[in-house]
N, CA, C and O atoms as CSV, one atom per row, in Angstrom:
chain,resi,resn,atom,element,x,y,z
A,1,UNK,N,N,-11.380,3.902,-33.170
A,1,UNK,CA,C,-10.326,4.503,-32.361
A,1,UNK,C,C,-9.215,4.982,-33.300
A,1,UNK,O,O,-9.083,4.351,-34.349
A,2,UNK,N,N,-8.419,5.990,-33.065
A,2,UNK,CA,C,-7.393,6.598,-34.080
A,2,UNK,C,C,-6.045,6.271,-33.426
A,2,UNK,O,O,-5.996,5.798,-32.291
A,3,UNK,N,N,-4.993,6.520,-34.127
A,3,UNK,CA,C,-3.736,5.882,-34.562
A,3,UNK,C,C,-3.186,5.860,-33.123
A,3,UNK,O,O,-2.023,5.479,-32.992
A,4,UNK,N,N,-4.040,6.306,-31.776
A,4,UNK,CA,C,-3.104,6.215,-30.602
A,4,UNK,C,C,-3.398,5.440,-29.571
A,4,UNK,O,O,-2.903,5.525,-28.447
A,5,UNK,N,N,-4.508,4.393,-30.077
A,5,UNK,CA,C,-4.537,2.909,-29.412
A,5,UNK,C,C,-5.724,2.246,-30.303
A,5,UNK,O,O,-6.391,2.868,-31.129
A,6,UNK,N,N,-5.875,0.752,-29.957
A,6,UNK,CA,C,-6.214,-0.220,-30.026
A,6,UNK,C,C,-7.105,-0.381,-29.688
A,6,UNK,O,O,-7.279,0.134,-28.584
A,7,UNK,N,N,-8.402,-1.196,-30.295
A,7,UNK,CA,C,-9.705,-1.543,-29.945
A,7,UNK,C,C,-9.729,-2.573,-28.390
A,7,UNK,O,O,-10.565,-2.584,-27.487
A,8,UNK,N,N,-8.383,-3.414,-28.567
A,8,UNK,CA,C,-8.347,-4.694,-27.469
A,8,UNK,C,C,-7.548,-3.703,-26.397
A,8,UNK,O,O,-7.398,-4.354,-25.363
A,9,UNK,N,N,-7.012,-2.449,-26.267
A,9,UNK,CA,C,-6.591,-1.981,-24.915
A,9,UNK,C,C,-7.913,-1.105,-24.270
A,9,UNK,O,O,-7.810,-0.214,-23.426
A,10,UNK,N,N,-8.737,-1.423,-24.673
A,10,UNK,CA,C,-9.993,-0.559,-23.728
A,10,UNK,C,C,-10.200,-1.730,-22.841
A,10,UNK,O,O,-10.443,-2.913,-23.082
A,11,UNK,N,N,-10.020,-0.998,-21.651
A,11,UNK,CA,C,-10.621,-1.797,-20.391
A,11,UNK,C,C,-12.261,-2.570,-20.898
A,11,UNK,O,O,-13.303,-2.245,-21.469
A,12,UNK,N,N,-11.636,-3.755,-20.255
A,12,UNK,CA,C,-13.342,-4.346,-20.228
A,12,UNK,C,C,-14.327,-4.101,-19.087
A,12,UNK,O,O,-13.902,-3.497,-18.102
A,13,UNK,N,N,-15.924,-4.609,-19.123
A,13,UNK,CA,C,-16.490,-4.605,-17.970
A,13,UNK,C,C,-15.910,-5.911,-17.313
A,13,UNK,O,O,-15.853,-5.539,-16.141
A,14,UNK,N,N,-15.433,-7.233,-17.320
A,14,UNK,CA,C,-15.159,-7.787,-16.857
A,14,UNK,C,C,-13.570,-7.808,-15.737
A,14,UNK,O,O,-13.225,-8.372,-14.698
A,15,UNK,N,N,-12.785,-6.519,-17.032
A,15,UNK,CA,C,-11.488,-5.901,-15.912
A,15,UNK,C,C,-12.316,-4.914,-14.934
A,15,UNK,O,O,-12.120,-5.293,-13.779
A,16,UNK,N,N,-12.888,-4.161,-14.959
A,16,UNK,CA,C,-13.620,-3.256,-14.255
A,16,UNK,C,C,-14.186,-3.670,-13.006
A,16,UNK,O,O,-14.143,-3.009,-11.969
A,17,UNK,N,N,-14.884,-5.145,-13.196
A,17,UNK,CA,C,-15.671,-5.538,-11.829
A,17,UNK,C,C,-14.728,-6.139,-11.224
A,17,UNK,O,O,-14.619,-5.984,-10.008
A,18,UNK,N,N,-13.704,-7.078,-12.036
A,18,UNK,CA,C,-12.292,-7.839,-11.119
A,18,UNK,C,C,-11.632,-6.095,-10.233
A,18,UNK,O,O,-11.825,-6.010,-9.020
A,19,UNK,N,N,-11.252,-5.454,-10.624
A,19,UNK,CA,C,-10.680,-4.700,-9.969
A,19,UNK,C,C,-11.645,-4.592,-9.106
A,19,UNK,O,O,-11.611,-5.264,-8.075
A,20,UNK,N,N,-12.768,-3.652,-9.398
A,20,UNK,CA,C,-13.525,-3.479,-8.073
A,20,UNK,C,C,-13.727,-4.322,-6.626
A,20,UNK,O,O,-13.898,-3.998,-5.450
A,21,UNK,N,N,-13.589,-5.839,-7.525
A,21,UNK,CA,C,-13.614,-6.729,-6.191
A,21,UNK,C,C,-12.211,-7.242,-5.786
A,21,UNK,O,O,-12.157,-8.129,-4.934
A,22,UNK,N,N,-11.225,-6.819,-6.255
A,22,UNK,CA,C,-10.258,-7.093,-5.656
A,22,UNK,C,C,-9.839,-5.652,-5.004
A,22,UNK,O,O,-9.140,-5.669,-3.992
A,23,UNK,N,N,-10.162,-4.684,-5.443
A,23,UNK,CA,C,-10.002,-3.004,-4.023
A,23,UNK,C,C,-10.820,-3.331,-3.039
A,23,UNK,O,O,-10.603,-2.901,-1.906
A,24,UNK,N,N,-12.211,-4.383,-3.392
A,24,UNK,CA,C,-12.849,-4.666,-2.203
A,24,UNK,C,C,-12.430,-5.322,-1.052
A,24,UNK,O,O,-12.572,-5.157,0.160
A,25,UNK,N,N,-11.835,-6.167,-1.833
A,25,UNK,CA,C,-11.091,-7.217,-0.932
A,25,UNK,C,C,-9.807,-6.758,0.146
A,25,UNK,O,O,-9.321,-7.291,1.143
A,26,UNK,N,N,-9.557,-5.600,-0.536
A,26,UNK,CA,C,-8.135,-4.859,0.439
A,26,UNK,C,C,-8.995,-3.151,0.962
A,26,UNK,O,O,-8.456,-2.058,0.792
A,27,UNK,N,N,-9.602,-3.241,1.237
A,27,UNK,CA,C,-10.317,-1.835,1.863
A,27,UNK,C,C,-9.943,-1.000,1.057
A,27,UNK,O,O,-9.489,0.029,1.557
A,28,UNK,N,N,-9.977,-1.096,-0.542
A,28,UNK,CA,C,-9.140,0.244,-1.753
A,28,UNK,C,C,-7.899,0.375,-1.379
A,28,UNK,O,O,-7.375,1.280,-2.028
A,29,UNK,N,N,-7.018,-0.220,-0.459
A,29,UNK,CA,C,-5.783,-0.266,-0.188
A,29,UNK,C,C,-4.745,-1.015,-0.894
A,29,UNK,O,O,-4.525,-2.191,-0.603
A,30,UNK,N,N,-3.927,-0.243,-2.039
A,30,UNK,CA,C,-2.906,-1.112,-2.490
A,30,UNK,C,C,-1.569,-0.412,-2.551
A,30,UNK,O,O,-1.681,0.766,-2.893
A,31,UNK,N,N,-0.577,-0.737,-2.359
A,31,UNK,CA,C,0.697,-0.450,-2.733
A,31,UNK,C,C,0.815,0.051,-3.840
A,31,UNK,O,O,1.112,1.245,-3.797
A,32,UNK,N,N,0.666,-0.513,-5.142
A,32,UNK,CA,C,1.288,-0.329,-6.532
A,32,UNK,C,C,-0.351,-0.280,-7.539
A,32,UNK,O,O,-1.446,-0.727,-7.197
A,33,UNK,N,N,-0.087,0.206,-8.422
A,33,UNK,CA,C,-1.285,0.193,-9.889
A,33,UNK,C,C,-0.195,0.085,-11.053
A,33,UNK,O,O,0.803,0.780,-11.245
A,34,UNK,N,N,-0.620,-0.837,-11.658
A,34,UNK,CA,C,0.019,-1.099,-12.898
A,34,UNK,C,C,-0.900,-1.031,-13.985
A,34,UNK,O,O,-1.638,-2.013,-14.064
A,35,UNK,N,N,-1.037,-0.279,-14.715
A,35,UNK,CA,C,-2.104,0.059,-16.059
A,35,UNK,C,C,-1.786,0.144,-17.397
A,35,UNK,O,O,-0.628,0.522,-17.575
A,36,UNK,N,N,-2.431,-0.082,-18.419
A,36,UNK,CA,C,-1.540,0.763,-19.789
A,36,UNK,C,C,-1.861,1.994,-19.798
A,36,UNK,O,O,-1.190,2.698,-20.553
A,37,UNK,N,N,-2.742,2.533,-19.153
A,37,UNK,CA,C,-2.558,3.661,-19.489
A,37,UNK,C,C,-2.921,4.767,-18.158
A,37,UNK,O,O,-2.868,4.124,-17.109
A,38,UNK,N,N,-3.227,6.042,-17.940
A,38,UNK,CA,C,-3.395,6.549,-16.722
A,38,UNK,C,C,-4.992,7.142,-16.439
A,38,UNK,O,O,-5.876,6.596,-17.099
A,39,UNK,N,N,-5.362,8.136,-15.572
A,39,UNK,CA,C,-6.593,8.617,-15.666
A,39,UNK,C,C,-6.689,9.668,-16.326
A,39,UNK,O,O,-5.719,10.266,-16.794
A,40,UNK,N,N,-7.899,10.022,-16.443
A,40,UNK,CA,C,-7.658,11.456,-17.718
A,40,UNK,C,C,-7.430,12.665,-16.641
A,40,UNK,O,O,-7.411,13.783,-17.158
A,41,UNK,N,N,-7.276,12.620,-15.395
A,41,UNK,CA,C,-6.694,13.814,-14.953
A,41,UNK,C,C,-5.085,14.035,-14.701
A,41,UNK,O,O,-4.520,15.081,-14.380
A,42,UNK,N,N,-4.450,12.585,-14.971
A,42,UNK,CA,C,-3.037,12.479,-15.304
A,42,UNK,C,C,-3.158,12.765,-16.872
A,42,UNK,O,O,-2.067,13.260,-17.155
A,43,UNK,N,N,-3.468,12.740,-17.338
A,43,UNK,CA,C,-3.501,13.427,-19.279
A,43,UNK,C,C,-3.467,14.355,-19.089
A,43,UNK,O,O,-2.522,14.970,-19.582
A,44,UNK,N,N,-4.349,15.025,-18.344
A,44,UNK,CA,C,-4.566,16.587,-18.583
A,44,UNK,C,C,-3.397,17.116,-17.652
A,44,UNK,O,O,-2.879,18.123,-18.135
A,45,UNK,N,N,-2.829,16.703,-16.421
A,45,UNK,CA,C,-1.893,17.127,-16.263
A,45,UNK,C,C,-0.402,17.057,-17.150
A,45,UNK,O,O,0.525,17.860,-17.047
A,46,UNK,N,N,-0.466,15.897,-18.011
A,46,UNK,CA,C,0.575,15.899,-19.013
A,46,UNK,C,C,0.926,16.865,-20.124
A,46,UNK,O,O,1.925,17.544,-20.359
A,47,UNK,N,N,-0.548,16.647,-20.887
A,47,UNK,CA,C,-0.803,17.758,-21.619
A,47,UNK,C,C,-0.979,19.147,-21.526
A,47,UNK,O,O,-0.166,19.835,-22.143
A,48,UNK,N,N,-2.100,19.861,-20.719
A,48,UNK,CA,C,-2.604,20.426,-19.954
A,48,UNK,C,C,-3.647,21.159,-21.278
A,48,UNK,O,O,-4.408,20.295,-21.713
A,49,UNK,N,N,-3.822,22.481,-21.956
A,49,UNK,CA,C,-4.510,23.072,-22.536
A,49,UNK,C,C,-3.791,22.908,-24.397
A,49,UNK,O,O,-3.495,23.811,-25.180
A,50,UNK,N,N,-3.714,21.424,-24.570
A,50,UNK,CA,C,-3.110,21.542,-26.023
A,50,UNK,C,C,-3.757,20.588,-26.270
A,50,UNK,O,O,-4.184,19.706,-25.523
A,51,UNK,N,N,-3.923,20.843,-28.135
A,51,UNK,CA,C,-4.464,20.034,-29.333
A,51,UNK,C,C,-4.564,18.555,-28.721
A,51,UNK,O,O,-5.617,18.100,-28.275
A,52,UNK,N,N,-3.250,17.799,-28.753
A,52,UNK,CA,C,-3.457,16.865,-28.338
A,52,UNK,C,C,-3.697,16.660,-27.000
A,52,UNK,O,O,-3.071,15.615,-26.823
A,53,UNK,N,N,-4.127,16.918,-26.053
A,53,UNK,CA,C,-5.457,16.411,-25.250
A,53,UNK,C,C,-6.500,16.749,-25.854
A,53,UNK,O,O,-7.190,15.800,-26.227
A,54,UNK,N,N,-6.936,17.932,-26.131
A,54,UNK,CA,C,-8.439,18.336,-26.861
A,54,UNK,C,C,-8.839,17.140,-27.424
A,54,UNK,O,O,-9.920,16.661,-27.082
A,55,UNK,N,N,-7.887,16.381,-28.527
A,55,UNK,CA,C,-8.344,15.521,-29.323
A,55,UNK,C,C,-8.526,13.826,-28.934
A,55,UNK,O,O,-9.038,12.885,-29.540
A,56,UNK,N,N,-7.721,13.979,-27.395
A,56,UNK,CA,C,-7.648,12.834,-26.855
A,56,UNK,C,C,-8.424,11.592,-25.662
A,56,UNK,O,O,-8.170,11.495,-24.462
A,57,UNK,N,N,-9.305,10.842,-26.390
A,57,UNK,CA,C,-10.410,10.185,-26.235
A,57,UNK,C,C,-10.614,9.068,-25.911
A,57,UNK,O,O,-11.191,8.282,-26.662
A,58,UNK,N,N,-10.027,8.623,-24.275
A,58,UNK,CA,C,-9.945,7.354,-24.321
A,58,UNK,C,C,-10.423,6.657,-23.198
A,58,UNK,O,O,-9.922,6.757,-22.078
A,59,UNK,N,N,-11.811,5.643,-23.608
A,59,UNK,CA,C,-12.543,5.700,-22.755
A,59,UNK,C,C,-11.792,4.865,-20.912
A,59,UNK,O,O,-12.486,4.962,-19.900
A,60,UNK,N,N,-10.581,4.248,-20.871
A,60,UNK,CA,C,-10.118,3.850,-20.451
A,60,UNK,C,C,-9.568,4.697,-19.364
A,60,UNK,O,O,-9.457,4.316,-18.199
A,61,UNK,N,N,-9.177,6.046,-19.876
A,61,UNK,CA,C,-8.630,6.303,-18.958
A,61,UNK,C,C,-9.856,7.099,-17.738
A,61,UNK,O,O,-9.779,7.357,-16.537
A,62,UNK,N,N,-11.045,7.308,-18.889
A,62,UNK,CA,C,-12.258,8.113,-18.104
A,62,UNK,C,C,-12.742,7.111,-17.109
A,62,UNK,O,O,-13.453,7.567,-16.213
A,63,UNK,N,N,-12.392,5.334,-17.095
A,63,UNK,CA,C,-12.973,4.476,-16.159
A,63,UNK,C,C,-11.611,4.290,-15.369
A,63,UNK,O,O,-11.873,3.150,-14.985
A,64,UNK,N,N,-10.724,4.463,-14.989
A,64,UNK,CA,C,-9.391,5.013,-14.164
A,64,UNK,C,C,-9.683,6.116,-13.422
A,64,UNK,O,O,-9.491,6.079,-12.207
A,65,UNK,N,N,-10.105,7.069,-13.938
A,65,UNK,CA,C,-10.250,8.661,-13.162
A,65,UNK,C,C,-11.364,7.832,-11.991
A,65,UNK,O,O,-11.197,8.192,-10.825
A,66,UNK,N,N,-12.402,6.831,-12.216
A,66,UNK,CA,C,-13.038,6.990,-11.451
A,66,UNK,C,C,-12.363,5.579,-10.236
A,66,UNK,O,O,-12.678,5.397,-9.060
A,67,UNK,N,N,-11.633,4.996,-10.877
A,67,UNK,CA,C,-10.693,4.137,-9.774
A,67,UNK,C,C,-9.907,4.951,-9.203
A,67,UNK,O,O,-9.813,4.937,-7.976
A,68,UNK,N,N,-9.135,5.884,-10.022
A,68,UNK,CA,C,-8.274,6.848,-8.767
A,68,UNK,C,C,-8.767,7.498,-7.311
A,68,UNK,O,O,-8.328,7.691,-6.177
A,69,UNK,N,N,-9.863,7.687,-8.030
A,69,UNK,CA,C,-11.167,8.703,-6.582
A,69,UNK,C,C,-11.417,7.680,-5.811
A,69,UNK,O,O,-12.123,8.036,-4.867
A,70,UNK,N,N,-11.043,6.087,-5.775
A,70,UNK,CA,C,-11.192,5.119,-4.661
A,70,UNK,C,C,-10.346,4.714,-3.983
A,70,UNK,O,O,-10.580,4.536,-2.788
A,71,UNK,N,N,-9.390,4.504,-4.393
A,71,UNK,CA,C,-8.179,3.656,-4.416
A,71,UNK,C,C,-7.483,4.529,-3.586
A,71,UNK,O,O,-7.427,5.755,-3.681
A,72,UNK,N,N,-6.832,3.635,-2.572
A,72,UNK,CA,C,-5.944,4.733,-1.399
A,72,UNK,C,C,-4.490,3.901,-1.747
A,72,UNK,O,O,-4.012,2.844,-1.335
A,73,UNK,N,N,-4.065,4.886,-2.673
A,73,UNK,CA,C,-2.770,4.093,-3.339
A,73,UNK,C,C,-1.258,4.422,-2.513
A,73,UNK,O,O,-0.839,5.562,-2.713
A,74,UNK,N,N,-0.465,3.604,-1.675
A,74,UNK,CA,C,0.503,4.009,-0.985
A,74,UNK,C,C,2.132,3.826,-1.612
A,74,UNK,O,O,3.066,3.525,-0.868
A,75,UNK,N,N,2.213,3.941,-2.341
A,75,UNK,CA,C,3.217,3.830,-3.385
A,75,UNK,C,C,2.792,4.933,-4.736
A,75,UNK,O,O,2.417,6.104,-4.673
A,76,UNK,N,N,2.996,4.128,-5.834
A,76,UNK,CA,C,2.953,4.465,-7.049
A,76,UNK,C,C,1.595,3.552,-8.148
A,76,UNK,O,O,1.046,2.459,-8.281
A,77,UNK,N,N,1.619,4.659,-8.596
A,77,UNK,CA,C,0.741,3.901,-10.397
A,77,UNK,C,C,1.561,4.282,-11.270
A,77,UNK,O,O,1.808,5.477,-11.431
A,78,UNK,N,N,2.216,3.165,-12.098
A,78,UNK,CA,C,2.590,3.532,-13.397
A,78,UNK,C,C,2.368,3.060,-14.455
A,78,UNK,O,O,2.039,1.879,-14.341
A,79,UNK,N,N,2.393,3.552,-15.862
A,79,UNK,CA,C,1.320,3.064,-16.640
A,79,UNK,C,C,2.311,3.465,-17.953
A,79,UNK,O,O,2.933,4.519,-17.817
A,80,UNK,N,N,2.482,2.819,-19.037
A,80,UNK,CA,C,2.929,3.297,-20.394
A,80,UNK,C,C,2.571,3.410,-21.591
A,80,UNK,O,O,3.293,3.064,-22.526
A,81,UNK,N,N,1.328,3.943,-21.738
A,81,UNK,CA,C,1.090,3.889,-22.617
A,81,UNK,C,C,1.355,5.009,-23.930
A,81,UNK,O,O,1.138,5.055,-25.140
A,82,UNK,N,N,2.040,5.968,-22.728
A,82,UNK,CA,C,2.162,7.265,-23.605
A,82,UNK,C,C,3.775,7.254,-24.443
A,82,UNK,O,O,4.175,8.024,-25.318
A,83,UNK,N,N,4.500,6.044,-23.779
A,83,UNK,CA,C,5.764,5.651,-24.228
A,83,UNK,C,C,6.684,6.465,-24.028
A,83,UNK,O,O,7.555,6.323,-24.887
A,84,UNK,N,N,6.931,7.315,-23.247
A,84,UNK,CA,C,7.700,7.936,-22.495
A,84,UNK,C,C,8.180,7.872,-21.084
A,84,UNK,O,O,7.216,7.751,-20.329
A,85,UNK,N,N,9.456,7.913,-20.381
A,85,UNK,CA,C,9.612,7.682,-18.925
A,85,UNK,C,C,10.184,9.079,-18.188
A,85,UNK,O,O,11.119,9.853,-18.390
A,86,UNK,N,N,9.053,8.953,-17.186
A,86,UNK,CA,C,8.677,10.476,-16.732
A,86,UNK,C,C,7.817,9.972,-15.474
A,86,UNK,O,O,6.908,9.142,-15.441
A,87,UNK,N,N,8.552,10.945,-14.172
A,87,UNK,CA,C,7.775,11.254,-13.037
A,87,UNK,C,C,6.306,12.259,-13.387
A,87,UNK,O,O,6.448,13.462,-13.607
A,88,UNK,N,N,5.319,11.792,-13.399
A,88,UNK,CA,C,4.765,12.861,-13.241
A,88,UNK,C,C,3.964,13.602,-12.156
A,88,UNK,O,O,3.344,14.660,-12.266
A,89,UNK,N,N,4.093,12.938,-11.260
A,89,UNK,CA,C,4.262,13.753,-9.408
A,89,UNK,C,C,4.521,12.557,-8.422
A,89,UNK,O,O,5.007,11.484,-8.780
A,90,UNK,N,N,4.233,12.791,-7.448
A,90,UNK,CA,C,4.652,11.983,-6.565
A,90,UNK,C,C,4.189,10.502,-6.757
A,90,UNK,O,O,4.657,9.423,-6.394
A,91,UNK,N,N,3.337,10.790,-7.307
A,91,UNK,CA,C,2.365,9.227,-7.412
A,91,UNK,C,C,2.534,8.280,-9.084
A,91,UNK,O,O,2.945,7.144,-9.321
A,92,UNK,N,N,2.158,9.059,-9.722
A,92,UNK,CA,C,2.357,8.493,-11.334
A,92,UNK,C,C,3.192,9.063,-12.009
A,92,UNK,O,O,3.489,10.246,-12.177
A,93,UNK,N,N,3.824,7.425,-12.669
A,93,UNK,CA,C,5.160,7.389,-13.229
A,93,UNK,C,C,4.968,6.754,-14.660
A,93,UNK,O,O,5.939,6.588,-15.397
């Protein structure tokens, strides 16, 4: 992995199935998402057509994109990993 995260912040399969069974447990219904980092279609909306997304590879956020497409989130997700504080639409912060 290169200088813009950590081998120990990749989601595990063991975070992966806890989440799954705890969205199970609430019909994908939660208030809040707290993450380090976001889905890669919040990247690409950050970034949008520049170098750094092109170059940006993280398998974490590609297993997020597919929690977002479940999750009926009634609040907010916010996540910092990009170390900046910023609305970036109604939902992720």
């Amino acid at each position: 992995m290169d200088v813009t995260g950590w081998e120990d912040e990749i989601i595990s399969y063991s975070d992966i199935e806890n989440g799954l069974n705890n969205l199970k447990l609430f019909n994908n219904s939660v208030d809040f998402v707290l993450t380090h980092t976001c889905p890669q279609s919040i990247i690409d909306k950050i970034y949008g057509n520049t170098k750094y997304n092109n170059s940006y590879d993280d398998p974490s956020s590609k297993i997020l994109e597919e929690f977002k497409e479940i999750i009926n989130l009634k609040y907010e997700w916010l996540f910092g990993h990009l170390h900046f504080d910023s609305q970036i639409d109604n939902k992720f912060i």
